[in-house]
Chimera marker file (.cmm) of the C-alpha trace (Angstrom):
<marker_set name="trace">
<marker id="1" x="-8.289" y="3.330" z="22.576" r="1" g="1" b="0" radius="0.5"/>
<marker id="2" x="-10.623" y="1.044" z="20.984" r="1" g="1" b="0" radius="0.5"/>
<marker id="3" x="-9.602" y="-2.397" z="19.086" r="1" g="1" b="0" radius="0.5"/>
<marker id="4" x="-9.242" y="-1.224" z="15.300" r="1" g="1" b="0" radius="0.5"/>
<marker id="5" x="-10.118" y="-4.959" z="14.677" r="1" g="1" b="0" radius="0.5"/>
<marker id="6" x="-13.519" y="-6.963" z="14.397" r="1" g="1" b="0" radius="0.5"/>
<marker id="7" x="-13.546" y="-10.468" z="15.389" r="1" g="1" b="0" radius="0.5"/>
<marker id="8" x="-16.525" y="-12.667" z="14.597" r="1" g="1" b="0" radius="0.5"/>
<marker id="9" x="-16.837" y="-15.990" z="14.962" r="1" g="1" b="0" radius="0.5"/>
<marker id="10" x="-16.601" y="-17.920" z="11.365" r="1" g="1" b="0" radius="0.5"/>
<marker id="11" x="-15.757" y="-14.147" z="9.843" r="1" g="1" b="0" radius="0.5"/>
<marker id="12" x="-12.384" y="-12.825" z="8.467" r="1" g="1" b="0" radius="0.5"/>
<marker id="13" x="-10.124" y="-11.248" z="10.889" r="1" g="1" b="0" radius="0.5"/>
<marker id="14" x="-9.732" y="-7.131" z="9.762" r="1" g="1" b="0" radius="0.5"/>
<marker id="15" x="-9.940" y="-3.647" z="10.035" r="1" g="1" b="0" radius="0.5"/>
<marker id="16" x="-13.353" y="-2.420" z="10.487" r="1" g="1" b="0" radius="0.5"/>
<marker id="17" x="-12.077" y="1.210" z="8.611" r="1" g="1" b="0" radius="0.5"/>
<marker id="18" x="-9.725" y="2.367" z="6.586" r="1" g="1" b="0" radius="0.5"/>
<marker id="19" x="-9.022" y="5.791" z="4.549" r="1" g="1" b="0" radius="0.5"/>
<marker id="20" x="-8.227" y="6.345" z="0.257" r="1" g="1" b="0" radius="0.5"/>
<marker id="21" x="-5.773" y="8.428" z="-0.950" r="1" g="1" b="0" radius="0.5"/>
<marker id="22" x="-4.273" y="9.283" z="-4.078" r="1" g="1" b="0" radius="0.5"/>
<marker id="23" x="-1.189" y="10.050" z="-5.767" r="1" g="1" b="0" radius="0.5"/>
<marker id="24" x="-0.655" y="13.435" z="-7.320" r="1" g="1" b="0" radius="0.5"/>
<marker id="25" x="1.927" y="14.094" z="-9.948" r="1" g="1" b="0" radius="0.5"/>
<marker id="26" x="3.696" y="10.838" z="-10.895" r="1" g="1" b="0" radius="0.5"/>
<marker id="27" x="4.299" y="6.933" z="-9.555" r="1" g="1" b="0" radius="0.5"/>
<marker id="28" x="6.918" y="8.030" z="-7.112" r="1" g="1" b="0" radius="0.5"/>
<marker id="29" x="5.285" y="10.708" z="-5.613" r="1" g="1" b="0" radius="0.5"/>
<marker id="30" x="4.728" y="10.297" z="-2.097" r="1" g="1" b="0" radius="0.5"/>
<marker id="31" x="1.529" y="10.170" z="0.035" r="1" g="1" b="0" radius="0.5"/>
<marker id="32" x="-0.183" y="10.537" z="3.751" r="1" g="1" b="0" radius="0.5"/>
<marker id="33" x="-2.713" y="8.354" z="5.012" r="1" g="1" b="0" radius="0.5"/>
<marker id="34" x="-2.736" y="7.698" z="8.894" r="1" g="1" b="0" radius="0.5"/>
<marker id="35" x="-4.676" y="5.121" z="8.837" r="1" g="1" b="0" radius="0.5"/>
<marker id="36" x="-4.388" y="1.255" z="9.658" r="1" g="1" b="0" radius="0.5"/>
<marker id="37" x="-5.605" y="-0.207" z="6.462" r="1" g="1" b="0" radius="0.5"/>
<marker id="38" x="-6.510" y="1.579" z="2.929" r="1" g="1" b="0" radius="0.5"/>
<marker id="39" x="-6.583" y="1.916" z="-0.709" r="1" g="1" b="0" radius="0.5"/>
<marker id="40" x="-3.550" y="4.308" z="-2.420" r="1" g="1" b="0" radius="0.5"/>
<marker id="41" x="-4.692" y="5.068" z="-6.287" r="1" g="1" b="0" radius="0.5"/>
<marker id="42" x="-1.249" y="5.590" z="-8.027" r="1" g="1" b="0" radius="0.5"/>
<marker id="43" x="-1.172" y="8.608" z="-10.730" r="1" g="1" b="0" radius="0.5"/>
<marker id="44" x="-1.442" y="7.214" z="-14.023" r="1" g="1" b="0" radius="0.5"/>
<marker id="45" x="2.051" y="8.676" z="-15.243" r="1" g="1" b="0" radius="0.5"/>
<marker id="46" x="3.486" y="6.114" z="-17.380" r="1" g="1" b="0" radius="0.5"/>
<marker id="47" x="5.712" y="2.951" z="-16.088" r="1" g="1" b="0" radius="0.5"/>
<marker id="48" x="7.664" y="1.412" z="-18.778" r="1" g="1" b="0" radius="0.5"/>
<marker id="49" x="7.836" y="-1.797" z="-18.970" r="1" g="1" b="0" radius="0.5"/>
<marker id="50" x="10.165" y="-4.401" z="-16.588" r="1" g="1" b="0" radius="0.5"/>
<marker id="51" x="10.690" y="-1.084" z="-14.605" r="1" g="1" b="0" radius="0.5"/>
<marker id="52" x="10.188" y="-0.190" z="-10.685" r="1" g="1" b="0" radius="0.5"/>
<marker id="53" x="9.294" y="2.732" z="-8.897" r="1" g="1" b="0" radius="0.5"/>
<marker id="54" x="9.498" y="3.180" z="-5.352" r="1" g="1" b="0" radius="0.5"/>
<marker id="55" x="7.071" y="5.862" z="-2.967" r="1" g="1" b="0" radius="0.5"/>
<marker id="56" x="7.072" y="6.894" z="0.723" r="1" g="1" b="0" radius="0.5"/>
<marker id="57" x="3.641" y="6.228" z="2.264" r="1" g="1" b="0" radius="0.5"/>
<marker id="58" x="3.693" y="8.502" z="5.714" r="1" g="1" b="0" radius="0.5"/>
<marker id="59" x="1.287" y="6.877" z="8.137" r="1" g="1" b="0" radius="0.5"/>
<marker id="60" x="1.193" y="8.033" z="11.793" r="1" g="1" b="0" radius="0.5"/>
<marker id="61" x="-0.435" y="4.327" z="12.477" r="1" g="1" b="0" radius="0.5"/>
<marker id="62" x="3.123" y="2.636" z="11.712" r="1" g="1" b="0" radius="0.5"/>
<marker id="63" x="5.933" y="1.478" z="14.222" r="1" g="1" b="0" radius="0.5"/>
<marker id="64" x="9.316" y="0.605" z="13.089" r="1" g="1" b="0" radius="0.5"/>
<marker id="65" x="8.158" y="-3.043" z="14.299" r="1" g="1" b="0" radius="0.5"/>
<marker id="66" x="4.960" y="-3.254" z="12.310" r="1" g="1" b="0" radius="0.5"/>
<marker id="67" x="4.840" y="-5.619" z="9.243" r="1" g="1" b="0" radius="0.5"/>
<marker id="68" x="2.595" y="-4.200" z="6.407" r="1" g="1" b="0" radius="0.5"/>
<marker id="69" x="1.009" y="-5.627" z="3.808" r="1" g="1" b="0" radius="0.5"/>
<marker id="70" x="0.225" y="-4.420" z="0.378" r="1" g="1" b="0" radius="0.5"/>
<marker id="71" x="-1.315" y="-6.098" z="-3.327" r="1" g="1" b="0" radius="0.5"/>
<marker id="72" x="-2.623" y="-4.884" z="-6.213" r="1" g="1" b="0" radius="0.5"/>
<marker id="73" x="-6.479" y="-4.257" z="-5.742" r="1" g="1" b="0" radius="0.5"/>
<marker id="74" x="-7.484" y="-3.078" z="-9.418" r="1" g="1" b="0" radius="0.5"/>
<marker id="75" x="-6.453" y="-0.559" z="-12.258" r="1" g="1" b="0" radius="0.5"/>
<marker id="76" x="-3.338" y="-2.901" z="-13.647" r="1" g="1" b="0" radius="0.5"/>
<marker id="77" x="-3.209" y="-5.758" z="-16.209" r="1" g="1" b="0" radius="0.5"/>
<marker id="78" x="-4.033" y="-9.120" z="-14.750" r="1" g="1" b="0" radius="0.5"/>
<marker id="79" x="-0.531" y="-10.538" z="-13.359" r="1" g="1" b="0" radius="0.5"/>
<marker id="80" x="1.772" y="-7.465" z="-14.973" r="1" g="1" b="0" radius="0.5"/>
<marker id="81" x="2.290" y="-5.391" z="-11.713" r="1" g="1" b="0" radius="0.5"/>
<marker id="82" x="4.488" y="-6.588" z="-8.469" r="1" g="1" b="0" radius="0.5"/>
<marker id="83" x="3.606" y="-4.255" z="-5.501" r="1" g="1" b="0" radius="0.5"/>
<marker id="84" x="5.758" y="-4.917" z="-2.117" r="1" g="1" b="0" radius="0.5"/>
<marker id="85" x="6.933" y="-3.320" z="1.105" r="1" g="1" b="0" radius="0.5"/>
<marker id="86" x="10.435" y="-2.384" z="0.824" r="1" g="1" b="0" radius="0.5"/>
<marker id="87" x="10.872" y="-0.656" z="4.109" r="1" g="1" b="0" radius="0.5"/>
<marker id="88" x="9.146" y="0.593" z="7.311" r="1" g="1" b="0" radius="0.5"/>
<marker id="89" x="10.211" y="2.650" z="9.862" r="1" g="1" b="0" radius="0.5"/>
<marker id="90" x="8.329" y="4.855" z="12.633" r="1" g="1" b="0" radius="0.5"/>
<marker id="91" x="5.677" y="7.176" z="10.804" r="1" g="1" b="0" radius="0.5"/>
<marker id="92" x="6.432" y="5.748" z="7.436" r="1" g="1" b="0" radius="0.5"/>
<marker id="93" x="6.568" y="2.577" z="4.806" r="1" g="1" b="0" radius="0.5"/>
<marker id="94" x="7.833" y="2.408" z="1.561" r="1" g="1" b="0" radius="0.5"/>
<marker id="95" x="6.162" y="0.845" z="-1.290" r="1" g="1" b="0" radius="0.5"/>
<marker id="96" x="7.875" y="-0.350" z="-5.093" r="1" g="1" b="0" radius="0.5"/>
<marker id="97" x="5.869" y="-1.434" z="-7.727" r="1" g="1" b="0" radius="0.5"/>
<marker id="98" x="7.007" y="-3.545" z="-11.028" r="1" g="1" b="0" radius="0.5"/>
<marker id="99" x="5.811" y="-3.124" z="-14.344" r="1" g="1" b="0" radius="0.5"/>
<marker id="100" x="6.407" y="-7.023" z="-15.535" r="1" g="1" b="0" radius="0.5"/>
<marker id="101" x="4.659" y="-6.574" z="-18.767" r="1" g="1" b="0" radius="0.5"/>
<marker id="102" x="4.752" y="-3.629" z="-20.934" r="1" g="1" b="0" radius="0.5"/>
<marker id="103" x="1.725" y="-1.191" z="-20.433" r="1" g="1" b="0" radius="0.5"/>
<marker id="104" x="2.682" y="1.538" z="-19.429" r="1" g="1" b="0" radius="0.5"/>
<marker id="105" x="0.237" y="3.592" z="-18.518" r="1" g="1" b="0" radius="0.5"/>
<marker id="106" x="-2.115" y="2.010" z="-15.976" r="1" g="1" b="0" radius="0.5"/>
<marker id="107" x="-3.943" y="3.676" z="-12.749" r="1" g="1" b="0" radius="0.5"/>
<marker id="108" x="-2.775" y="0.972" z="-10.375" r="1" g="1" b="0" radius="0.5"/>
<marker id="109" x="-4.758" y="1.079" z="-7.153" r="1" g="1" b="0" radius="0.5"/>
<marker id="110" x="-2.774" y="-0.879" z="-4.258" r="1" g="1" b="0" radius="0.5"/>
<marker id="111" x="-4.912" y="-2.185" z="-0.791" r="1" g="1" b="0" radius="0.5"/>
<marker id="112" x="-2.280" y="-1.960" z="2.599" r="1" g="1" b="0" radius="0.5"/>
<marker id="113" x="-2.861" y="-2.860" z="5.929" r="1" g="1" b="0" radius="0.5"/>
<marker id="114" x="-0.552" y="-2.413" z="9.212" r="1" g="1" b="0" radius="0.5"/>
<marker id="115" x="-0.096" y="-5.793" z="11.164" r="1" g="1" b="0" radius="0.5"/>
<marker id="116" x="0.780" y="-4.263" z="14.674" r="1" g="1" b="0" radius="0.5"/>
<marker id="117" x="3.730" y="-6.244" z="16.000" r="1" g="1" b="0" radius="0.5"/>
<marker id="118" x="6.561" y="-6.131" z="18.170" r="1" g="1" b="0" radius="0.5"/>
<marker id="119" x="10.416" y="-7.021" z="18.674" r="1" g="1" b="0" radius="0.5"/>
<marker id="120" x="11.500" y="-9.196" z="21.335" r="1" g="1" b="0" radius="0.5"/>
<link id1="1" id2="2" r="1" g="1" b="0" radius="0.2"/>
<link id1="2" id2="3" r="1" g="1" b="0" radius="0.2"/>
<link id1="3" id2="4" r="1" g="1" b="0" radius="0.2"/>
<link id1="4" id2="5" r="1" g="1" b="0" radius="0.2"/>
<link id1="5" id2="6" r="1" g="1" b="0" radius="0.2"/>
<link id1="6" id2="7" r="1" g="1" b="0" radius="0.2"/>
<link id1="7" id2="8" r="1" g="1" b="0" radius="0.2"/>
<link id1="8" id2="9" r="1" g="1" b="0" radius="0.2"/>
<link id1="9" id2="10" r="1" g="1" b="0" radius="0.2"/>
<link id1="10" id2="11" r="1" g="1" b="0" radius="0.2"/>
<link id1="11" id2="12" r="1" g="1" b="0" radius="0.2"/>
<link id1="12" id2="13" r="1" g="1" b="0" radius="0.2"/>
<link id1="13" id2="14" r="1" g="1" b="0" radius="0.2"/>
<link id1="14" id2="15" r="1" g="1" b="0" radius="0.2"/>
<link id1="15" id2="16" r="1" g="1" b="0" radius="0.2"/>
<link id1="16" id2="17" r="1" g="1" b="0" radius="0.2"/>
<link id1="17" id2="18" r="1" g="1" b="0" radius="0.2"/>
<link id1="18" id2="19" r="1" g="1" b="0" radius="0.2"/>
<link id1="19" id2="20" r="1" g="1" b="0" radius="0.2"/>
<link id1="20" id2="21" r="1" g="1" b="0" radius="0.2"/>
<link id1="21" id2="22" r="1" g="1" b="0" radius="0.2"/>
<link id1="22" id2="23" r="1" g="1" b="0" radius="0.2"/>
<link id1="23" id2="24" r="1" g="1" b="0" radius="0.2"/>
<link id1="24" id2="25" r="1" g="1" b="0" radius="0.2"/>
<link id1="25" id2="26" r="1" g="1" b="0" radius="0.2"/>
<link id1="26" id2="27" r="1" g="1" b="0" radius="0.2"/>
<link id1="27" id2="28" r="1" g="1" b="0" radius="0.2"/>
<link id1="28" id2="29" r="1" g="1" b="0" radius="0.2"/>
<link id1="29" id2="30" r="1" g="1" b="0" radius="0.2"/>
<link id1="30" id2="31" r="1" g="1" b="0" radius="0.2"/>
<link id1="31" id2="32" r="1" g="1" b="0" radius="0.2"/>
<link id1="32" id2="33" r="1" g="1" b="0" radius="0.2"/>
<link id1="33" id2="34" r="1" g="1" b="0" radius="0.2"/>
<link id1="34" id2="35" r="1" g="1" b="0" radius="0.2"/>
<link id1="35" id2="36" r="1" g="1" b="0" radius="0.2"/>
<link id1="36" id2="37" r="1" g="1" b="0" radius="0.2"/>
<link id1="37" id2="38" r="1" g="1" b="0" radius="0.2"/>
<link id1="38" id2="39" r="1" g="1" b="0" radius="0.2"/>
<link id1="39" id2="40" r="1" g="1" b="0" radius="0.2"/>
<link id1="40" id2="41" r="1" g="1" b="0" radius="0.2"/>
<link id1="41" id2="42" r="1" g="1" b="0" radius="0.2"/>
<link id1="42" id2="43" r="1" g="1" b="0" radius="0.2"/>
<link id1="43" id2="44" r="1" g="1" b="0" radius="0.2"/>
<link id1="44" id2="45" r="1" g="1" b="0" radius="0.2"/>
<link id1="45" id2="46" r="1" g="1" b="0" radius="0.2"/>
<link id1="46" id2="47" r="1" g="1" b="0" radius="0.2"/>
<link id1="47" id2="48" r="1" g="1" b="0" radius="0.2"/>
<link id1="48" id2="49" r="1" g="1" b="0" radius="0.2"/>
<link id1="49" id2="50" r="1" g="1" b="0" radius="0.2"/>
<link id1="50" id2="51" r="1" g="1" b="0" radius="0.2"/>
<link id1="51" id2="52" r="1" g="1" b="0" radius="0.2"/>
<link id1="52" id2="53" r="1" g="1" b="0" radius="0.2"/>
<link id1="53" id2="54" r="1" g="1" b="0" radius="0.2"/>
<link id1="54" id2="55" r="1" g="1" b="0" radius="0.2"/>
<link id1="55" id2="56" r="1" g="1" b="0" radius="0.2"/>
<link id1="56" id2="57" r="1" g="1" b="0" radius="0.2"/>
<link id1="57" id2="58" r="1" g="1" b="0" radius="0.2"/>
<link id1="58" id2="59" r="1" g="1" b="0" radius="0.2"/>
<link id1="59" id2="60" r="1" g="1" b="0" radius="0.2"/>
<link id1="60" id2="61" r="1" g="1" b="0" radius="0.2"/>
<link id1="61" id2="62" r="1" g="1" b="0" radius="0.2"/>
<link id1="62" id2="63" r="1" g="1" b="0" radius="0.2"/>
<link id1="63" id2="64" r="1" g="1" b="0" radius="0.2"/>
<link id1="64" id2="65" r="1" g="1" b="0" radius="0.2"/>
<link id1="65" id2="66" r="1" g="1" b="0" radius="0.2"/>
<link id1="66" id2="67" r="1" g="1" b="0" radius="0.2"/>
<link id1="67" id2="68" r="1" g="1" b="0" radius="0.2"/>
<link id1="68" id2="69" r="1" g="1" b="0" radius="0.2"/>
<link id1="69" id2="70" r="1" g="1" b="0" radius="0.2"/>
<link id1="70" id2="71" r="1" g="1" b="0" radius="0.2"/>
<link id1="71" id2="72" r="1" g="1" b="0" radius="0.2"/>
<link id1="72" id2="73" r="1" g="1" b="0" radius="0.2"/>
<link id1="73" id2="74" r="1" g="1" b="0" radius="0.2"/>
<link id1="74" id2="75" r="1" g="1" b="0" radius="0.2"/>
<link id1="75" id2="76" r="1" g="1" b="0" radius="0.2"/>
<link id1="76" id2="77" r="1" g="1" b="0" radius="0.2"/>
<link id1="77" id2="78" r="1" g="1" b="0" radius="0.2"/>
<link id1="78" id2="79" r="1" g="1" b="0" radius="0.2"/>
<link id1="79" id2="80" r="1" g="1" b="0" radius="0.2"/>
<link id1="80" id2="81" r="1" g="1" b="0" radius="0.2"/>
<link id1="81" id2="82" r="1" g="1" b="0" radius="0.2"/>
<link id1="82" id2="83" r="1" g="1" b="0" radius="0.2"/>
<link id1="83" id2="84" r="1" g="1" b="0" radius="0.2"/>
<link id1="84" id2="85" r="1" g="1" b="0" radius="0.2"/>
<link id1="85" id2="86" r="1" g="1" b="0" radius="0.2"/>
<link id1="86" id2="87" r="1" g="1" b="0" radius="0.2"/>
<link id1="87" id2="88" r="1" g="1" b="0" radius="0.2"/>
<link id1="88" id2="89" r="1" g="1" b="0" radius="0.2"/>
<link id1="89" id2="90" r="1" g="1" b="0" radius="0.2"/>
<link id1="90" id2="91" r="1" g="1" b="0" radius="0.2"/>
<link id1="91" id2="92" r="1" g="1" b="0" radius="0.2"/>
<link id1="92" id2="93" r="1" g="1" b="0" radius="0.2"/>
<link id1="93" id2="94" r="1" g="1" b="0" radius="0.2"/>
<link id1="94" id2="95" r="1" g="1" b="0" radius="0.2"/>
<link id1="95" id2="96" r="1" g="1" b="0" radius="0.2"/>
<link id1="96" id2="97" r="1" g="1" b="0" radius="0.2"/>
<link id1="97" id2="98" r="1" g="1" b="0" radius="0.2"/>
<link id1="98" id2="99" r="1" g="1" b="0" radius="0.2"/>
<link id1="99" id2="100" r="1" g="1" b="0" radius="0.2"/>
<link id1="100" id2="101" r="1" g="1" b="0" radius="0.2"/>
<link id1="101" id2="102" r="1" g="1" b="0" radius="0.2"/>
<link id1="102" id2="103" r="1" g="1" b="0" radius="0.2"/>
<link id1="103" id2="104" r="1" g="1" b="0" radius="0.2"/>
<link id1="104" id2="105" r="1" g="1" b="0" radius="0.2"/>
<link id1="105" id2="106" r="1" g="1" b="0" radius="0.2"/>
<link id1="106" id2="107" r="1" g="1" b="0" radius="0.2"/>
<link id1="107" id2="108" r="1" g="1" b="0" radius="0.2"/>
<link id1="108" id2="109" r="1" g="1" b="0" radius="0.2"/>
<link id1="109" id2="110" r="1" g="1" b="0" radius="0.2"/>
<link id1="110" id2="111" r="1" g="1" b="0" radius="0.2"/>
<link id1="111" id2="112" r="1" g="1" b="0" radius="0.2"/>
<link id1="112" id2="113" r="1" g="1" b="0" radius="0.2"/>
<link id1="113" id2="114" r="1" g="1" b="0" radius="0.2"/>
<link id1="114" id2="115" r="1" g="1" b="0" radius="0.2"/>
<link id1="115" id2="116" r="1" g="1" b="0" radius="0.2"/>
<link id1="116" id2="117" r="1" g="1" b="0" radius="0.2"/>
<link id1="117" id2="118" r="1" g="1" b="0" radius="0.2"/>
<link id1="118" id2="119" r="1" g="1" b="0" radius="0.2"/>
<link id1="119" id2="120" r="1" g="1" b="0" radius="0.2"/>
</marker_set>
């Protein structure tokens, strides 16, 4: 299989593709995207404020011993949405988001990426 990472010297360190995918129906909906590295859109159901929701992302590209990643690329208030990894397993992460502020309503977009690692 070929390296799903580009090294260049003085360049970042990445994926050199990803995939999209978004929500349907609400914020804890969950979603498939096999794919190392991406972009989820959230639905734009409504989040009230200093609440969380939590999604299953199934991704045929995870291992129970892979860290992934995840921030808030665009769509949310500046600073008013947490996004984190609150578990992995084999074939699937989870994903919560805060609402810190008190829009409630936002499109959130969130960027991931798999880190491929291993246990000793």
């Amino acid at each position: 299989m070929a390296s799903l990472f580009e090294v260049t010297a003085g360049k970042a360190i990445g994926y050199v593709s990803g995939s999209a995918v978004t929500q349907g129906t609400n914020k804890s909906t969950g979603v498939t995207i096999n794919a190392p590295a991406g972009a989820i859109t959230m639905h734009d159901a409504s989040l009230a404020g200093d609440a969380e929701v939590t999604f299953t992302v199934t991704n045929s590209e995870v291992a129970a011993t892979d860290v992934v990643v995840v921030s808030v690329k665009s769509g949310a208030s500046t600073g008013l949405y947490l996004a984190f990894v609150s578990a992995v397993a084999a074939g699937s992460f989870n994903i919560s988001v805060s609402n810190l502020g008190s829009t409630a309503g936002e499109t959130v977009v969130l960027n991931y990426a798999v880190i491929k690692a291993a246990a000793s």
